[in-house]
C-alpha positions as CSV (number, residue, x, y, z in Angstrom):
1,X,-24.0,-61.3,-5.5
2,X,-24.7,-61.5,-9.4
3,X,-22.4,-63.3,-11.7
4,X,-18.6,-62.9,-11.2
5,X,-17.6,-65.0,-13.8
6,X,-14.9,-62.9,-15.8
7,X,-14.2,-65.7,-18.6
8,X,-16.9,-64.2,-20.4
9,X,-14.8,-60.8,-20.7
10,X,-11.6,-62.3,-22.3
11,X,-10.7,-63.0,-25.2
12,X,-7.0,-65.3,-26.0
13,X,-7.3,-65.3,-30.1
14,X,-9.6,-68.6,-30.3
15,X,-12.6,-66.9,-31.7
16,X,-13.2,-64.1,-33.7
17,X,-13.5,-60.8,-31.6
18,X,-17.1,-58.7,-32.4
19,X,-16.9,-55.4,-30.2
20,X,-20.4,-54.6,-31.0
21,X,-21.4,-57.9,-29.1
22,X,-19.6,-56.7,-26.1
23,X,-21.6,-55.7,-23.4
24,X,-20.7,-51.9,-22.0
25,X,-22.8,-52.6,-18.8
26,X,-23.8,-55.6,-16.8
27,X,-26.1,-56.3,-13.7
28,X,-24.4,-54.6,-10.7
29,X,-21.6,-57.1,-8.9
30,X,-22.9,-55.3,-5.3
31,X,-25.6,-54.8,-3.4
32,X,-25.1,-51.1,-2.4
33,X,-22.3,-48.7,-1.7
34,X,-21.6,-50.0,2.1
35,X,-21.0,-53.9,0.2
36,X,-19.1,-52.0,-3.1
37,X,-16.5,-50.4,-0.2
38,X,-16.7,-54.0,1.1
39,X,-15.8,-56.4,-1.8
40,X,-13.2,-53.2,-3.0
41,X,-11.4,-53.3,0.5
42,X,-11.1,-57.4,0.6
43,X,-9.5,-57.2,-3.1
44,X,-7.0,-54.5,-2.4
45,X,-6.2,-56.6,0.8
46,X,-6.0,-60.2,-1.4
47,X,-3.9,-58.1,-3.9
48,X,-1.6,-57.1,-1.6
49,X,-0.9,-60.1,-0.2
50,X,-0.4,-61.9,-3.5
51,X,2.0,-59.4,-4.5
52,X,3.9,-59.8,-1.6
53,X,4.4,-63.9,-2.0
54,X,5.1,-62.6,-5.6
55,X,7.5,-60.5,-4.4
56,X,9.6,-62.9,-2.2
57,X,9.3,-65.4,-4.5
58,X,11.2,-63.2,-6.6
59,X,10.8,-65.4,-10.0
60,X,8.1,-63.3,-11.5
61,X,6.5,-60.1,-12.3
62,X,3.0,-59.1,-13.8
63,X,2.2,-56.1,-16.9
64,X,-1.1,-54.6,-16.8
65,X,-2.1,-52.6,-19.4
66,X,-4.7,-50.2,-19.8
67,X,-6.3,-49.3,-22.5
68,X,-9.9,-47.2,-23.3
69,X,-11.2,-44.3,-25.2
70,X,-11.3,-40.6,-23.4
71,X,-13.3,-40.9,-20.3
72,X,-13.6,-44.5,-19.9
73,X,-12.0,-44.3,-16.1
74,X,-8.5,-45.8,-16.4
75,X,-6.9,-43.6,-14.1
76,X,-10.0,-44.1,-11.4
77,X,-9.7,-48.0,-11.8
78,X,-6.2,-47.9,-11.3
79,X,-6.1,-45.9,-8.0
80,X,-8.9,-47.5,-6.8
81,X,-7.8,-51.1,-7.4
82,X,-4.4,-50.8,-6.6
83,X,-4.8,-48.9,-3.3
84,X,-3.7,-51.1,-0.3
85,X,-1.2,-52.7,-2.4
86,X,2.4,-52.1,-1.2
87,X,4.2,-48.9,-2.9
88,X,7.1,-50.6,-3.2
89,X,5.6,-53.7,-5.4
90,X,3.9,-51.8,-8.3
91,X,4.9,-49.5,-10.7
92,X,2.7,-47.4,-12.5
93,X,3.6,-45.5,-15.5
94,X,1.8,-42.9,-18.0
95,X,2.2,-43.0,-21.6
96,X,1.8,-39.7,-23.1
97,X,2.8,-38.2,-26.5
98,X,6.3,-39.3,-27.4
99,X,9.0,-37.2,-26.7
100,X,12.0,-36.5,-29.1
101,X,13.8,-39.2,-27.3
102,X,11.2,-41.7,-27.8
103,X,10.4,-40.3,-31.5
104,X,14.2,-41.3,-32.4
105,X,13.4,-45.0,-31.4
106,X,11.6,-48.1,-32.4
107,X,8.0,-47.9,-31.2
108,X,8.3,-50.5,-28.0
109,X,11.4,-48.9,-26.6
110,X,9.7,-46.5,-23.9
111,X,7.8,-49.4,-23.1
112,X,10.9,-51.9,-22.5
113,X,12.2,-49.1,-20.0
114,X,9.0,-48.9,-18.0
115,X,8.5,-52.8,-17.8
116,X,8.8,-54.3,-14.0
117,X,11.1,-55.9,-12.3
118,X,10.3,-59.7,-10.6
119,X,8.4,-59.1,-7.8
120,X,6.5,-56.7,-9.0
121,X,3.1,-55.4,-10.5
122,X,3.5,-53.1,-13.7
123,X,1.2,-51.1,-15.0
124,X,0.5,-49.2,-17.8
125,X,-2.0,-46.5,-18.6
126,X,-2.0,-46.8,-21.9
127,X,0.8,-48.2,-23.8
128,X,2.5,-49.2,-26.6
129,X,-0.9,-50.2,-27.7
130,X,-1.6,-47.0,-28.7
131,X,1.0,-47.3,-31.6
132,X,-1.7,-49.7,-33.4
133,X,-4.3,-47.9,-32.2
134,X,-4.5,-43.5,-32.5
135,X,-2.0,-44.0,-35.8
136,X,-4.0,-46.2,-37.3
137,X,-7.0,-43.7,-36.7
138,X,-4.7,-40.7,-37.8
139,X,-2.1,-42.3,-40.0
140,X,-1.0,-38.9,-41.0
141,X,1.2,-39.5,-37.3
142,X,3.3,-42.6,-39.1
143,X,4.2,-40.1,-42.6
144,X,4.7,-36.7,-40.7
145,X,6.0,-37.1,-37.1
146,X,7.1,-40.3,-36.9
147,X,10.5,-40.4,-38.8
148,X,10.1,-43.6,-40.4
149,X,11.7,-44.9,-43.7
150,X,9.5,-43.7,-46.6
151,X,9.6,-47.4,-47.4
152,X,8.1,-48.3,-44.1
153,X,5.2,-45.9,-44.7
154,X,4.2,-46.5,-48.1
155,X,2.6,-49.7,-47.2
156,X,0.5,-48.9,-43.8
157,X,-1.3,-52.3,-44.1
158,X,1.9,-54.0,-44.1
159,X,3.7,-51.5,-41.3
160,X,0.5,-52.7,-38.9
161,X,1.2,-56.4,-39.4
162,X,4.6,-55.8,-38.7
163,X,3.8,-53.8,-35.6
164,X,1.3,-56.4,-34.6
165,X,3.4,-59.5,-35.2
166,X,6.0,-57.5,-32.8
167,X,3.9,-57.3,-30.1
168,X,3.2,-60.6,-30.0
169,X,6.6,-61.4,-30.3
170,X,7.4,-58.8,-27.1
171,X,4.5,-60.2,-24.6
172,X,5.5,-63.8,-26.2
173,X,8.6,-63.3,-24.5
174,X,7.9,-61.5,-21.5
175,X,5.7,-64.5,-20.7
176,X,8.9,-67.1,-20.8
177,X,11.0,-65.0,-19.2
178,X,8.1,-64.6,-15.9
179,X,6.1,-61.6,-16.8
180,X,3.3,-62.6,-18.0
181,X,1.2,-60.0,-19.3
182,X,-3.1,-58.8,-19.2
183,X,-4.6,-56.4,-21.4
184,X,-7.5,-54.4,-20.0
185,X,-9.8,-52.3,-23.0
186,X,-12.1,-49.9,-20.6
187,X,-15.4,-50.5,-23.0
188,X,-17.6,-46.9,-22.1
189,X,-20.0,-46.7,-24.5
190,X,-20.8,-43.6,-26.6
191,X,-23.5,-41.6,-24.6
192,X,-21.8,-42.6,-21.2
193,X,-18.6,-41.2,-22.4
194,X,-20.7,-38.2,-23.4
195,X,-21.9,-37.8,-20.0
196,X,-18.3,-37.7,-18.5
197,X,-16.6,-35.1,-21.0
198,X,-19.8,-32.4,-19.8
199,X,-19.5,-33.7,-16.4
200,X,-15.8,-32.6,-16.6
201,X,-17.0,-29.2,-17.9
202,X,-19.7,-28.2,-15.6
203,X,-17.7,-29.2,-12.5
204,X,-14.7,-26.9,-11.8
205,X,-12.9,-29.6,-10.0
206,X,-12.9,-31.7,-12.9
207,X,-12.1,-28.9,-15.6
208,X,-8.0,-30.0,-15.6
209,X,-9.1,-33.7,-16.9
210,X,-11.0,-32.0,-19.7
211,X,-9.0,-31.5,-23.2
212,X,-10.7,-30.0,-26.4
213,X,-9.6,-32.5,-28.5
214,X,-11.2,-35.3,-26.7
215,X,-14.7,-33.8,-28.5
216,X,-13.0,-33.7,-31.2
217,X,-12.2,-37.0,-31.3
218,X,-15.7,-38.7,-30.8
219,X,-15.6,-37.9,-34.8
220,X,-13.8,-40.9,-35.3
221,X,-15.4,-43.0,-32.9
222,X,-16.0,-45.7,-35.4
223,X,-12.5,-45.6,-36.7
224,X,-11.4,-46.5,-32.9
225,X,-13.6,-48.8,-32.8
226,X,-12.6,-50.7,-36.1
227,X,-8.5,-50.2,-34.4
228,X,-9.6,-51.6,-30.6
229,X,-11.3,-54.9,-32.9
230,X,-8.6,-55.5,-35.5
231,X,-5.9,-54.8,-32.1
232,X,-7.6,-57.2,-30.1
233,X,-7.9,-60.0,-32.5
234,X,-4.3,-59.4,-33.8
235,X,-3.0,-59.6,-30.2
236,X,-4.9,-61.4,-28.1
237,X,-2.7,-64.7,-26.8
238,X,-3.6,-67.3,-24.7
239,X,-0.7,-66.3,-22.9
240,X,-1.5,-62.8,-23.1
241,X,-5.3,-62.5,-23.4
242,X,-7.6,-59.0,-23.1
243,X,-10.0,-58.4,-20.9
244,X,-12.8,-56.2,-22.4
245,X,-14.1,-54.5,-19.1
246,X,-17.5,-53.1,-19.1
247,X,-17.0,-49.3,-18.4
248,X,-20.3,-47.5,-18.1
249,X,-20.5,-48.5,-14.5
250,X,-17.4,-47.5,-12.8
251,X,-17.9,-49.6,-9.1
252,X,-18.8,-52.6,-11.7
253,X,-15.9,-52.2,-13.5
254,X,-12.6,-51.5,-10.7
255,X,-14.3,-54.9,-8.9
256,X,-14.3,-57.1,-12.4
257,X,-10.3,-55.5,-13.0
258,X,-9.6,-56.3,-9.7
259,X,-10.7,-59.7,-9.4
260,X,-9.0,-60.3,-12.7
261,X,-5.7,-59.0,-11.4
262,X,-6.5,-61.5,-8.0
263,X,-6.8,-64.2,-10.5
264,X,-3.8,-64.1,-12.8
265,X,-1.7,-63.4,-9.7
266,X,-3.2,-66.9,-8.4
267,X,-2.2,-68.5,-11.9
268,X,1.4,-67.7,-10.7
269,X,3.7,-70.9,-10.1
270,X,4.4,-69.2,-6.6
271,X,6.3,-71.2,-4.4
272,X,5.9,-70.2,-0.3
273,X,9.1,-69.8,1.6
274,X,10.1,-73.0,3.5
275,X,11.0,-72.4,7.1
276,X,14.6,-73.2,8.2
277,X,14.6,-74.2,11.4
278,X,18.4,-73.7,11.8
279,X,17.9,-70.5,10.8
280,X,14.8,-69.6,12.7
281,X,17.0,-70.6,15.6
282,X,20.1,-68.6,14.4
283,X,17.5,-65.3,15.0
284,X,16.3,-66.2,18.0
285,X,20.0,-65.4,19.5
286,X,19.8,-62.6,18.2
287,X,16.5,-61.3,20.6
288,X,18.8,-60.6,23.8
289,X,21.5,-58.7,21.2
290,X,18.8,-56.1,20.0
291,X,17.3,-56.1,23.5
292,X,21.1,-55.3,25.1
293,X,22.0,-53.0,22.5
């Protein structure tokens, strides 16, 4: 087994976050498939479980977030992670262009509606993350189809600051309230990504994931780039830290997500339930009742 060490993929705000120094591939965390399937299986299980203690503990709840350019396997890492885990204790939603509704709102409403509730994992493919992320690449979304006071948009710089300073503010509190919350950036690198968008053309089964406009925008690759470093050093908590995942290697990546999810989960003030002996004997009565019913 190589290194498992995920402290060297997050980042809390101490230092000064460099993308270019983070690594899109490391040395493979599995031997071969058969031990991949292995180490995949006995995470899903240790999720599962942890959610459940979570869940009767019923004091907290846990937001994953998900973020990554076109093609970096967010939707993959979240079906393959989270499979095993109990239906009922996660929550996944997908944030897609805003709707009129959400348009006619601040920019973390949809998000407050999707968040969990205790007891549960939440998770978000993509988020309000992409509010300081795809307008600051294409700020002509903030001055046309956004709706915001004119005063608000003549100063973007400002407008970002605020945006970050309220996202701090919203996982700030999420965090005293029991919902502490992990940021996931999917880091694919260029070519691999590449790789992907032509491997979703040439396969048929794979043509409904493709969209024109993803090629269109590895124009502004660098622009995303600058957003995901400036987003990640504006938001990134102790508290509520990111993970920059290495993404060219999909089996490397789900098992590094997944041990991160086992390991915040762990972090959890958890309490087990006690037994109650009165009450264990209370049930027992109630054996010959089912059994003469």
């Amino acid at each position: 087994m190589k290194d498992f060490n995920t402290d060297r993929f997050r980042y809390d705000g101490e230092k000064t976050f460099k993308l270019k120094k983070a690594p899109t591939k490391v040395d493979d965390l599995y031997e071969d498939d058969e031990h991949y399937e292995a180490l995949l299986r006995q995470q899903a299980n240790d999720i599962d479980k942890l959610q459940e203690r979570m869940y009767a503990y019923n004091r907290y709840g846990l937001v994953a977030v998900f973020q990554a350019l076109d093609a970096a396997g967010k939707d993959g890492t979240i079906q393959h992670v989270f499979t095993g885990t109990n239906p009922a204790g996660v929550r996944v939603y997908s944030f897609k262009r805003p709707t009129e509704q959400e348009l006619d709102h601040d920019f973390l409403w949809r998000s407050w509606r999707e968040l969990p509730e205790r007891g549960t994992i939440g998770i978000f493919n993509r988020s309000y993350y992409e509010e300081v992320l795809v307008t600051k690449v294409h700020p002509e979304i903030l001055t046309e189809s956004q709706r915001l006071p004119e005063k608000a948009t003549n100063d973007l710089d400002k407008l970002f600051k605020h945006r970050y300073e309220a996202i701090r503010n919203m996982e700030t509190f999420l965090h005293q309230n029991g919902f502490p919350t992990i940021k996931f950036y999917l880091h694919v690198s260029k070519d691999e990504q590449a790789d992907r968008l032509i491997a979703r053309i040439e396969d048929p089964d794979k043509n409904w994931k493709f969209e024109e406009g993803d090629v269109n925008e590895r124009d502004f690759w660098s622009d995303y780039q600058d957003a995901y470093e400036d987003c990640i050093n504006e938001t990134a908590t102790d508290k509520a830290p990111w993970y920059v995942i290495p993404a060219d290697d999909k089996k490397n990546m789900r098992l590094l997500v997944g041990r991160i999810i086992i390991e915040e989960l762990k972090k959890l003030p958890i309490v087990d339930p006690q037994p109650d002996d009165k009450r264990f004997k209370e049930l027992q009565k109630l054996i010959s009742v089912i059994r003469a019913q």
